[in-house]
C-alpha positions in Angstrom: 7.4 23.8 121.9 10.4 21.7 121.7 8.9 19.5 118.8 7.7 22.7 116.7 11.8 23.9 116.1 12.5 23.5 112.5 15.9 21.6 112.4 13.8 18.3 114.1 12.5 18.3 110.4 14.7 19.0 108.5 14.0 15.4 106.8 11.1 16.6 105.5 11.8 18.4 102.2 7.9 17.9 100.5 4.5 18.8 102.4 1.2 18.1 101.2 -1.1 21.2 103.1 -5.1 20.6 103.3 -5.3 23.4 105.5 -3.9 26.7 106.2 -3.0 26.1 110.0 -0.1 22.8 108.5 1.5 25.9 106.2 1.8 28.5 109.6 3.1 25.6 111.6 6.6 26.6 112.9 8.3 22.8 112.4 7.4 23.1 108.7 9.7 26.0 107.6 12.2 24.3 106.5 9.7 22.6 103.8 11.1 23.2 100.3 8.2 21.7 98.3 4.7 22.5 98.7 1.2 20.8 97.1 -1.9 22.1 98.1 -4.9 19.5 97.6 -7.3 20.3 95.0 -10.6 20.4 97.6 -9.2 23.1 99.8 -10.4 26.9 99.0 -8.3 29.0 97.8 -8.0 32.3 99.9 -6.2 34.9 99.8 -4.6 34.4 103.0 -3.6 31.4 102.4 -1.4 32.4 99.0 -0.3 35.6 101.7 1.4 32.9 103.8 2.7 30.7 100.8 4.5 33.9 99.9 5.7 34.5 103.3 7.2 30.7 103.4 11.1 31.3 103.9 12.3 27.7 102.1 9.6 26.9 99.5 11.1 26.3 96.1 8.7 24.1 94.6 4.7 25.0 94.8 1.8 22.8 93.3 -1.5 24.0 93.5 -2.8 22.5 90.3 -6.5 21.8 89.9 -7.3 24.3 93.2 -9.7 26.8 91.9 -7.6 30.4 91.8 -10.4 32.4 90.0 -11.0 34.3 92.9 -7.7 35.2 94.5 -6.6 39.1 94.2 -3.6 38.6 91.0 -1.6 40.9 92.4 -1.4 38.3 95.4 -1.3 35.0 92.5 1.4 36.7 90.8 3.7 37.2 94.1 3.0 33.5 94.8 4.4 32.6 91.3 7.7 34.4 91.8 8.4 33.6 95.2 9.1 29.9 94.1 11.3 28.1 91.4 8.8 26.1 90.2 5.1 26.2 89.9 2.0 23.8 88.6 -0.8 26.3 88.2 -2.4 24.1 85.5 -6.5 23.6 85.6 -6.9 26.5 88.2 -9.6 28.6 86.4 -7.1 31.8 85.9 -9.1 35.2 84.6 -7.4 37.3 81.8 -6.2 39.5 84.9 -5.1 37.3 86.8 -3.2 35.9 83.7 -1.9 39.0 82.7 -0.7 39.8 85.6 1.6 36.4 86.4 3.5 37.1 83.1 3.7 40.5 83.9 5.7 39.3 87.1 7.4 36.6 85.6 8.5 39.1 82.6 9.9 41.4 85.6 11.5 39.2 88.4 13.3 36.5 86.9 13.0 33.7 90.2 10.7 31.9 88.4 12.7 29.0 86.5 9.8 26.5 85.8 6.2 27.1 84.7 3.1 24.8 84.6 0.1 26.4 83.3 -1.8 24.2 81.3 -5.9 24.3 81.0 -5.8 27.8 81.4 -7.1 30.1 79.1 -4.6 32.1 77.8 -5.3 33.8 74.4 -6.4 37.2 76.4 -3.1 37.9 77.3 -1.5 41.3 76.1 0.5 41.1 72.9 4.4 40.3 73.8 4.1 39.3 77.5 4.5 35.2 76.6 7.6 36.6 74.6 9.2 38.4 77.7 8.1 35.4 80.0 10.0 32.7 77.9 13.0 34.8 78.0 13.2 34.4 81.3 11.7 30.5 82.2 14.5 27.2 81.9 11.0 25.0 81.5 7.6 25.5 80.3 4.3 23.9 79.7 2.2 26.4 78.5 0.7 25.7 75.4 -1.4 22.9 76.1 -5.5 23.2 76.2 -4.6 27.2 76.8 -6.7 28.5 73.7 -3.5 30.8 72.4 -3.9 31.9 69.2 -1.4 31.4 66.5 -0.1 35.1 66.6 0.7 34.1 70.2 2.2 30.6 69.4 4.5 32.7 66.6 5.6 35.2 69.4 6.7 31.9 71.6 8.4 30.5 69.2 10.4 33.6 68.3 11.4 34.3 71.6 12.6 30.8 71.7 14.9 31.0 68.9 15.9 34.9 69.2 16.9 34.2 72.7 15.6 32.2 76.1 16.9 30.0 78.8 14.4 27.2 77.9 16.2 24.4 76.9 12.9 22.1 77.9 9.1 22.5 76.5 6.0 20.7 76.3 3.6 21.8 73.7 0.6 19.2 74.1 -3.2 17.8 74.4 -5.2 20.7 72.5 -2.7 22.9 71.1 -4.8 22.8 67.6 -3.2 25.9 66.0 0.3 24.9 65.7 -0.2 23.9 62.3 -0.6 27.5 61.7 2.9 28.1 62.9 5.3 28.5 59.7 7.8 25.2 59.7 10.6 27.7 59.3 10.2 29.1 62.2 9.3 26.4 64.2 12.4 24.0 63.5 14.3 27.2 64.5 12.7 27.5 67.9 12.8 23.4 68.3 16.2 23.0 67.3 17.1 25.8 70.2 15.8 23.0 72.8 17.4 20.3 74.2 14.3 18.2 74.7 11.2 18.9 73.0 7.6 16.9 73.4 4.8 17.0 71.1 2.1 15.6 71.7 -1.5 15.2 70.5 -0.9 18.3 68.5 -1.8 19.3 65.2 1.3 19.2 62.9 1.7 19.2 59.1 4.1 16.6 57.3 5.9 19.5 56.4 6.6 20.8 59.9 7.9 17.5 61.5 10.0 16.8 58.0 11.3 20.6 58.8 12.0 19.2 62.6 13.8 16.5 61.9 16.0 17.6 59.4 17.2 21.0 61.8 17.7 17.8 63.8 20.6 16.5 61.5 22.4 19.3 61.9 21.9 20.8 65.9 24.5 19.3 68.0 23.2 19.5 71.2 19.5 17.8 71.4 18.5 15.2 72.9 15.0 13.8 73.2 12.4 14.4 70.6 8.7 12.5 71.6 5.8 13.4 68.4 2.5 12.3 68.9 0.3 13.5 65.3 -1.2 12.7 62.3 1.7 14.1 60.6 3.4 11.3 58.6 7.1 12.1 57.3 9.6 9.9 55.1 10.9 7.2 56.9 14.6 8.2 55.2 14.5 11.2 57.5 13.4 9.9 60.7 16.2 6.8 60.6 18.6 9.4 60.4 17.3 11.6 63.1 17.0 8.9 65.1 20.2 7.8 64.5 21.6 10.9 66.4 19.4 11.6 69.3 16.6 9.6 71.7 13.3 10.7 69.1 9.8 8.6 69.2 7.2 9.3 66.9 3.8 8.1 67.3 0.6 8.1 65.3 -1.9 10.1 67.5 -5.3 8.4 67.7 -8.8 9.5 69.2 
């Protein structure tokens, strides 16, 4: 049992599991990073012993199929890590529900992938309390949110979070809804911001870019729309921080 102690690998930080007997195994406690391969079932059992894991900081079990697993069980697995890629899993409106609920509550959490998902059954104001507490999200891509939901995001952004890195992207077709106002405010709170394949107005990426001109500390702007703006206005932005905009085509 000499080969099983943990310390002999301690080199390995990352751990790719394609069965639930690799994630019990004693030599792999020390593992900090976790992906679990799409074609392996999801049980409950298996999430019991992710949560049970005493070094895992990073957990990807994107594309896995979660629809089944008890969300009381899901949303412990979510906050026993730092950083999570739950996107394309199938999640029900419970299950949903209830991993915000955690995240809103427990504050381990830092980094949220959640893409594909659908989303827009989620109760009023938990995305607001779970941005208030995340450093990194992608959340509102292909997740159906409406746009009183995208408005409650972005006002939680600019009112006060600990995101200073988003990606809104691939799908999210009602942030044109969103008033420009309000999202330059929220933008301009971020230090790095990517758009893309969205539905944007002229006027909202003019709005961007000129909160741009006068917010200090960002950094890196990518837009990828149909959204044309003055050319004026993005030379200057440009001038002050790493932006790329790019005519999105089908």
């Amino acid at each position: 049992q000499v080969g099983e102690t943990p310390g002999l690998w301690s080199w390995l930080s990352s751990l790719t599991v394609n069965n639930i007997e690799m994630l019990t195994c004693r030599r792999f406690k020390a593992v900090s990073q976790l992906r679990v391969k799409r074609k392996l079932t999801m049980t409950n059992e298996l999430l019991e012993s992710i949560v049970r894991h005493p070094a895992l900081k990073i957990l990807n079990i994107a594309g896995t199929n979660l629809s089944a697993i008890d969300p009381d069980i899901l949303a412990r697995v979510v906050n026993s890590v730092e950083t999570v890629d739950v996107t394309g899993t199938s999640l029900t409106a419970v299950q949903a529900n209830a991993i915000f609920t955690a995240i809103s509550e427990d504050n381990k959490l830092k980094n949220l992938k959640i893409r594909n998902n659908n989303l827009s059954a989620l109760k009023t104001g938990m995305l607001a309390r779970a941005v208030h507490c995340l450093e990194y999200a992608e959340i509102l891509s292909s997740t159906r949110l409406t746009a009183e939901q995208l408005s409650e995001i972005f006002t939680a952004i600019y009112e006060c979070t600990k995101i200073r890195k988003m990606q809104i992207a691939n799908g999210c077709c009602n942030l044109n809804l969103v008033s420009p106002d309000l999202l330059t405010k929220a933008v301009n709170k971020l230090d790095d911001v990517e758009l893309v394949e969205v539905s944007l107005r002229s006027q909202q990426v003019t709005a961007i870019l000129t909160g741009i001109l006068t917010q200090s500390n960002f950094k890196r702007l990518i837009i990828i729309s149909f959204a044309e703006v003055a050319e004026d206005i993005l030379r200057e932005a440009q001038n002050k921080c790493n932006i790329g905009i790019y005519e999105w085509e089908w």
